[in-house]
C-alpha positions as CSV (number, residue, x, y, z in Angstrom):
1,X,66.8,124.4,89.0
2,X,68.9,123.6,85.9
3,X,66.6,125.3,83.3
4,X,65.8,128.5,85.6
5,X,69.5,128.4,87.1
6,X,71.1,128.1,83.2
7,X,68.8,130.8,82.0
8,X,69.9,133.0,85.2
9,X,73.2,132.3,84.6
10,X,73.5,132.9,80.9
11,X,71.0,136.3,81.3
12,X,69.4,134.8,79.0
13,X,65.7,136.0,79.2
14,X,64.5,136.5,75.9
15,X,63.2,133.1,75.1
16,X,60.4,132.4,77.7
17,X,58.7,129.5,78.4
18,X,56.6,131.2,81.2
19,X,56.9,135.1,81.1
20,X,57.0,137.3,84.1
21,X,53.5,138.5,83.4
22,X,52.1,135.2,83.5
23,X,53.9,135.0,86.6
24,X,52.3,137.7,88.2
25,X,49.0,136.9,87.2
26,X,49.3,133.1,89.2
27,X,50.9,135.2,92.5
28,X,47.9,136.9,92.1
29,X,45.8,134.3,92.4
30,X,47.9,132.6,94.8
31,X,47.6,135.5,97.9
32,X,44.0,135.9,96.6
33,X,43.2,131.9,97.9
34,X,45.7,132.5,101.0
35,X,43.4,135.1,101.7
36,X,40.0,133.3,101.0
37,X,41.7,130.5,103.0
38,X,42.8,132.4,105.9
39,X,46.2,131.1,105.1
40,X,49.7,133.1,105.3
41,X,52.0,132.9,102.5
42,X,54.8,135.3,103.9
43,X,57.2,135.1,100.7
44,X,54.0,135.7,98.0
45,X,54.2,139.1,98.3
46,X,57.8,139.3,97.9
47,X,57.2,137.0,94.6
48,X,54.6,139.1,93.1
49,X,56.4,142.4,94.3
50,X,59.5,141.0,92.2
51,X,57.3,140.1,89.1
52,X,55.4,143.9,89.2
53,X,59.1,145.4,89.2
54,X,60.3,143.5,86.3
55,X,57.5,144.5,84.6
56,X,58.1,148.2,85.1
57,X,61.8,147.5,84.0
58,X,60.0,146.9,80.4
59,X,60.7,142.7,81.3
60,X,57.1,141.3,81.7
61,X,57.5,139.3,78.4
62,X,60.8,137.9,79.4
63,X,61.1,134.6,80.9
64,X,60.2,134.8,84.7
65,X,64.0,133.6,85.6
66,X,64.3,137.4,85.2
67,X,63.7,137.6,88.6
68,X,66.8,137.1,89.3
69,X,67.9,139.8,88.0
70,X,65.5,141.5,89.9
71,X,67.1,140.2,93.3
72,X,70.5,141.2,91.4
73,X,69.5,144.9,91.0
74,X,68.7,144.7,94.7
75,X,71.8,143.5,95.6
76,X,73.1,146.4,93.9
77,X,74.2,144.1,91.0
78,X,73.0,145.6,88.4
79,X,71.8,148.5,87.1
């Protein structure tokens, strides 16, 4: 919470350590063995959902903190 909360807080994207992309690709594979396992994971669509719109907002190589401000641009935010 201290490294993703300071980059969140400072915006600072720019230097990832694990970029949104990668992100995606593991929530992916995450609801791909829910599903093999017959097991529910209610919030890993929301998490990959969040990572495929950062990406179309030109962030995918930012660090995956930015979705944050993702949820911010929900909230009306940002722009």
């Amino acid at each position: 919470y201290k490294t993703y909360g300071g980059i969140i807080a400072k915006q600072n994207y720019d230097h990832a350590g694990f970029t949104a992309r990668l992100g995606l690709k593991d929530a992916r594979l995450a609801l791909a063995a829910g599903q093999v396992a017959d097991v529910a994971l209610p919030s890993g669509n929301v998490w990959r959902d969040s990572l495929i719109e950062a990406i179309a907002h030109g962030e995918g190589d930012k660090d995956w903190a930015v979705m944050g401000r993702v949820r911010a641009r929900a909230a009306g935010l940002e722009d």
